[in-house]
matplotlib code that plots the C-alpha trace (Angstrom):
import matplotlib.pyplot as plt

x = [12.1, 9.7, 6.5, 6.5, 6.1, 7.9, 6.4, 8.6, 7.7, 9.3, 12.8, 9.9, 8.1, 10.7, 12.0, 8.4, 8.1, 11.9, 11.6, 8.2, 9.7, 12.9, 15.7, 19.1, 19.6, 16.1, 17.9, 20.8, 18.9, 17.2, 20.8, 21.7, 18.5, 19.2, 22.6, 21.9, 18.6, 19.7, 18.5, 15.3, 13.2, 10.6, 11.1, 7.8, 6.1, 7.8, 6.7, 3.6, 3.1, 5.0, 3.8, 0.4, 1.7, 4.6, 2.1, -0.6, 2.7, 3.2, 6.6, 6.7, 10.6, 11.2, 10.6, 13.5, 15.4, 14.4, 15.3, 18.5, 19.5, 19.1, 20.6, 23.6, 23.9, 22.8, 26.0, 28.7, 27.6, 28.1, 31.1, 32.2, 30.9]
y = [105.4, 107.6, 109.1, 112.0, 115.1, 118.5, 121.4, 124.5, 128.1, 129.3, 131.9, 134.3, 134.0, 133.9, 137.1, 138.6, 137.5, 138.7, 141.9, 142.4, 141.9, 144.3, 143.6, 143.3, 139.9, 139.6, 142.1, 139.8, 136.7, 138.2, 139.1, 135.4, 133.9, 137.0, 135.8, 131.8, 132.0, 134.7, 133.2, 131.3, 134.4, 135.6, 139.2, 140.3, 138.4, 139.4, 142.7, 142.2, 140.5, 142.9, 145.9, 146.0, 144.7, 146.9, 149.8, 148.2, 148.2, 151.8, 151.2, 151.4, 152.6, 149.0, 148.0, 151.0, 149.0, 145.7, 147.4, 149.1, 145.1, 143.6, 146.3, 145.5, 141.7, 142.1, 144.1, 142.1, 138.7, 140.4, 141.5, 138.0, 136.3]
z = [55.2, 56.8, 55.6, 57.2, 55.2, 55.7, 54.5, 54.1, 52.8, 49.7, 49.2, 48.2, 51.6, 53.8, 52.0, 52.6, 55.9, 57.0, 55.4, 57.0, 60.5, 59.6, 62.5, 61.5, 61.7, 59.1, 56.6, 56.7, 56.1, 53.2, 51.8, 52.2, 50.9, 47.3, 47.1, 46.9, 45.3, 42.6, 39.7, 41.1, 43.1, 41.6, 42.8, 41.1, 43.2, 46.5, 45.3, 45.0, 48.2, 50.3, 49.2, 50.7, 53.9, 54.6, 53.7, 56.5, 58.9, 58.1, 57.0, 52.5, 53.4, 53.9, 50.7, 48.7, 51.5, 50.0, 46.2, 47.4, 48.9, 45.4, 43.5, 45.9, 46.0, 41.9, 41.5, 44.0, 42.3, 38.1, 39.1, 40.3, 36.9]

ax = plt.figure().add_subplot(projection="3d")
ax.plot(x, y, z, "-o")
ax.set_aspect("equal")
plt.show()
C-alpha cells in the first residue's frame, strides 16, 4: 500500500471552475458532473462562488446559462424517476 495522498477538488469546484472557463466541451462537463452528482451539489454554494467571478470576467450571462443547464438535467432526470 502506498502512502501517497491524492488531493482532488470538489463536484462544486470543478462546476465553478468549468463554467468559469465556458467552452463547449466545459459546458458539457458541467452537464455530466449535474447529472451524476444530482443529489450531492451544493448549488448554493456554486452560486455563491461563481457569481462574483463570472461578474469580474465580465460575463454574469454565464451563470442564466449555468440556471437554464440545471433546470434541464433537473427535468430529464424527474421524468426518468
Amino acid at each position: 500500500m502506498s502512502d501517497r495522498v491524492l488531493t482532488t477538488c470538489s463536484a462544486e469546484d470543478l462546476i465553478i471552475h468549468k463554467v468559469f472557463a465556458g467552452r463547449d466541451r466545459d459546458w458539457g462537463d458541467v452537464e455530466s458532473v449535474l447529472i451524476r452528482q444530482r443529489v450531492r451539489l451544493d448549488l448554493g454554494l456554486v452560486h455563491r462562488e461563481l457569481r462574483p467571478l463570472l461578474e469580474l470576467k465580465g460575463q454574469p450571462e454565464s451563470m442564466t446559462k449555468l440556471d437554464a443547464l440545471i433546470a434541464t438535467v433537473n427535468r430529464r432526470l424527474s421524468a426518468r424517476d
